[in-house]
C-alpha positions in Angstrom: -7.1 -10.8 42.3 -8.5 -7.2 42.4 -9.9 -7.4 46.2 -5.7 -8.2 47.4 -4.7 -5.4 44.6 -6.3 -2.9 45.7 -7.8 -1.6 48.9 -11.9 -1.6 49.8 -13.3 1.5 49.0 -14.6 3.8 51.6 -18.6 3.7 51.7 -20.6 5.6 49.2 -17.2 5.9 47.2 -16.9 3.0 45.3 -17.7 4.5 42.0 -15.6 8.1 42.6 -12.7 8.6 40.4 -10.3 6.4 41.8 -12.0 3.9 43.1 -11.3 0.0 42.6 -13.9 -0.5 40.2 -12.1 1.9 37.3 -8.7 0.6 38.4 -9.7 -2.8 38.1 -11.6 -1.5 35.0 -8.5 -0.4 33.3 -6.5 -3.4 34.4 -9.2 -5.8 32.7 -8.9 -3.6 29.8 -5.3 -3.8 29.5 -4.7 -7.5 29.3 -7.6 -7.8 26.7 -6.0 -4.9 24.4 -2.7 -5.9 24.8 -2.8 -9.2 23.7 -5.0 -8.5 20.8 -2.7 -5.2 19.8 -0.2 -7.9 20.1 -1.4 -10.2 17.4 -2.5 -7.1 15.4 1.3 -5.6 15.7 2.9 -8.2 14.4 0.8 -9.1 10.7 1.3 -5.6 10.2 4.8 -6.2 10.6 4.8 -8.7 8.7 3.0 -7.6 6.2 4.4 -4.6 5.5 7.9 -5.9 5.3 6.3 -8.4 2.7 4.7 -5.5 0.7 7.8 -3.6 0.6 10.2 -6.0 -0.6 7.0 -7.3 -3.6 6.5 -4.0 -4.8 10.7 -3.3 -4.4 10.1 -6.4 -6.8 7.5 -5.9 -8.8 8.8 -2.5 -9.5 12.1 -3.6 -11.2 9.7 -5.6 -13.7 7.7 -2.7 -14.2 10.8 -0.5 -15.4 12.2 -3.2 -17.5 9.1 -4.1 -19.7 7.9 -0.4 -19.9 10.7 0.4 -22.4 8.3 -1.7 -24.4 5.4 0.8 -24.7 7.4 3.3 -25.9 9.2 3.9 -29.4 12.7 2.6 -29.3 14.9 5.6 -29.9 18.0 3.6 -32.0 15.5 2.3 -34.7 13.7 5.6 -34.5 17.1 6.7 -35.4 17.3 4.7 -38.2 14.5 4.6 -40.0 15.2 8.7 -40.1 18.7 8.0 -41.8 17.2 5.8 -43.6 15.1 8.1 -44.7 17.2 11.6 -45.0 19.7 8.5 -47.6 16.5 7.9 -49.8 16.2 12.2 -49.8 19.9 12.4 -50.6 20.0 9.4 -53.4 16.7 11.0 -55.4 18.2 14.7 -55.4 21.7 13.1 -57.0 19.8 10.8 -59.3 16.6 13.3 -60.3 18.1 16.7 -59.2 16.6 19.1 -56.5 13.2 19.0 -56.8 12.7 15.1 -56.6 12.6 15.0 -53.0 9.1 15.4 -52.8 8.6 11.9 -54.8 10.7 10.0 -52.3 8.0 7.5 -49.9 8.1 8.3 -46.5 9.4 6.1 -43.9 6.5 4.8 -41.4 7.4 5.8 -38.0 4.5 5.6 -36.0 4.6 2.9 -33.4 2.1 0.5 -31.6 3.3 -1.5 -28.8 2.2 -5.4 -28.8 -0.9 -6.4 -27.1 1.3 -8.3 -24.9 3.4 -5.3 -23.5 0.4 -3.8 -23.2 -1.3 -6.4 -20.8 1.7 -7.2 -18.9 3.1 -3.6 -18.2 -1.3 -3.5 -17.1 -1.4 -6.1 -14.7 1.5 -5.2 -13.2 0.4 -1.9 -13.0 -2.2 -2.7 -11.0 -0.1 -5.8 -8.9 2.0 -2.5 -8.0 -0.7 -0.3 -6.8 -2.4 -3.0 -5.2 0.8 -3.7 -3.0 1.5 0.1 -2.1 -2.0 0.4 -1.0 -1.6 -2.1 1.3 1.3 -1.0 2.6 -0.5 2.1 2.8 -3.1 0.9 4.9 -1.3 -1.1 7.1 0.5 2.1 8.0 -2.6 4.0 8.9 -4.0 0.8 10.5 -0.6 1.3 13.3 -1.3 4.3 13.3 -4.5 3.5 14.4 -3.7 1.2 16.8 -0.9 3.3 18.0 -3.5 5.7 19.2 -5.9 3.3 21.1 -3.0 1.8 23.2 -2.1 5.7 24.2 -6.2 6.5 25.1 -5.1 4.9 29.2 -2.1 7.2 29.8 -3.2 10.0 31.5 -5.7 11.0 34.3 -8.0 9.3 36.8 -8.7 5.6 36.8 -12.1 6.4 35.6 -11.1 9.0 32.6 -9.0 6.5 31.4 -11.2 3.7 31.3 -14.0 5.8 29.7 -11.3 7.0 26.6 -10.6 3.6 26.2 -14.1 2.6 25.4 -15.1 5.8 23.7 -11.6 4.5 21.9 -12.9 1.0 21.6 -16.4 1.6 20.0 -14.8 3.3 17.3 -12.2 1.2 16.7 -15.2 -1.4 16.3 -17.1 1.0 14.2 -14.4 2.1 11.4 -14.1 -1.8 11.6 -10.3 -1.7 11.9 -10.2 -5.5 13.0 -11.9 -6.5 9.6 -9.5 -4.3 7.4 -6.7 -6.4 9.4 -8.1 -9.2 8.0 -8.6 -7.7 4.8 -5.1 -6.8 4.2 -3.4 -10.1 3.3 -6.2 -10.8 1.3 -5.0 -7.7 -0.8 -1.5 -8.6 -1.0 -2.6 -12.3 -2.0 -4.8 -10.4 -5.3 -1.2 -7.9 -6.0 0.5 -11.7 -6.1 -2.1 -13.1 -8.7 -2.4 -10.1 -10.6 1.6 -10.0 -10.9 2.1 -13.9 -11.6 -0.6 -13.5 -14.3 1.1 -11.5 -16.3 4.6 -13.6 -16.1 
């Protein structure tokens, strides 16, 4: 109870800067924000440990089945011997100037439709996940700063940065990107499983 708390304030004084109204102000304030910083705290936590380890994962399949858009370099090798031997067997058989004749080798390469998808969508499952992480972050960050707004000063300056702190926390709508945020991660999961 605020009245046993803290004592009466002298008359005319009960709004001054350390009165018991801002000190019971702040105290109000502190239980609501703590519990909901709380709550917030730990699905970031959670979240981010969760993005970090997916896109840990999702980036080992990403540099495995990327070798696939590009040109191997052994049969590249190849096909060039292969080549430079058809060169070599027309000069011995035509002489010198029967190079020119001999069909060249196609080397150009196109990667399946396939790799091309796949190494897409989990492209995209991999920058979905990061971003998430990234956002988390900044959300801590965030939240990090509006449980330091009641530190310093009079009862009443402290109560007054919390709600200037409040109202914007409530207008960048950082409780809805909280929500938000699993909901991405849960998209970076589809996207990745759809292109197993």
């Amino acid at each position: 109870n605020y009245e046993n708390k803290y004592p009466e304030d002298e008359p005319y004084k009960e709004m001054a800067e350390d009165s018991r109204f801002w000190k019971t102000c702040v105290d109000e304030a502190a239980k609501v924000d703590a519990g909901k910083v709380a709550d917030w705290t730990d699905a970031l936590d959670v979240l981010l440990v969760f993005a970090g380890l997916f896109s840990g994962v999702v980036s080992t399949f990403v540099c495995q089945t990327f070798q696939n858009l590009q040109v191997d370099p052994t049969e590249l090798v190849y096909i060039v011997m292969d080549e430079l031997l058809s060169i070599q067997r027309a000069i011995d058989e035509h002489g010198p100037g029967s190079s020119k004749h001999v069909p060249r080798s196609d080397t150009s390469f196109h990667a399946s439709r396939t790799s091309v998808w796949v190494n897409t969508l989990w492209f995209v499952s991999l920058t979905l996940s990061l971003t998430t992480a990234l956002i988390a972050v900044v959300t801590k960050q965030w939240i990090h700063q509006y449980m330091d707004s009641a530190q310093l000063g009079t009862p009443r300056a402290r109560a007054r940065v919390r709600q200037f702190r409040f109202i914007q926390l409530e207008a960048w709508h950082v409780p809805a990107i909280i929500g938000l945020l699993p909901v991405l991660m849960h998209v970076a999961l589809g996207v990745f499983f759809s292109g197993l």
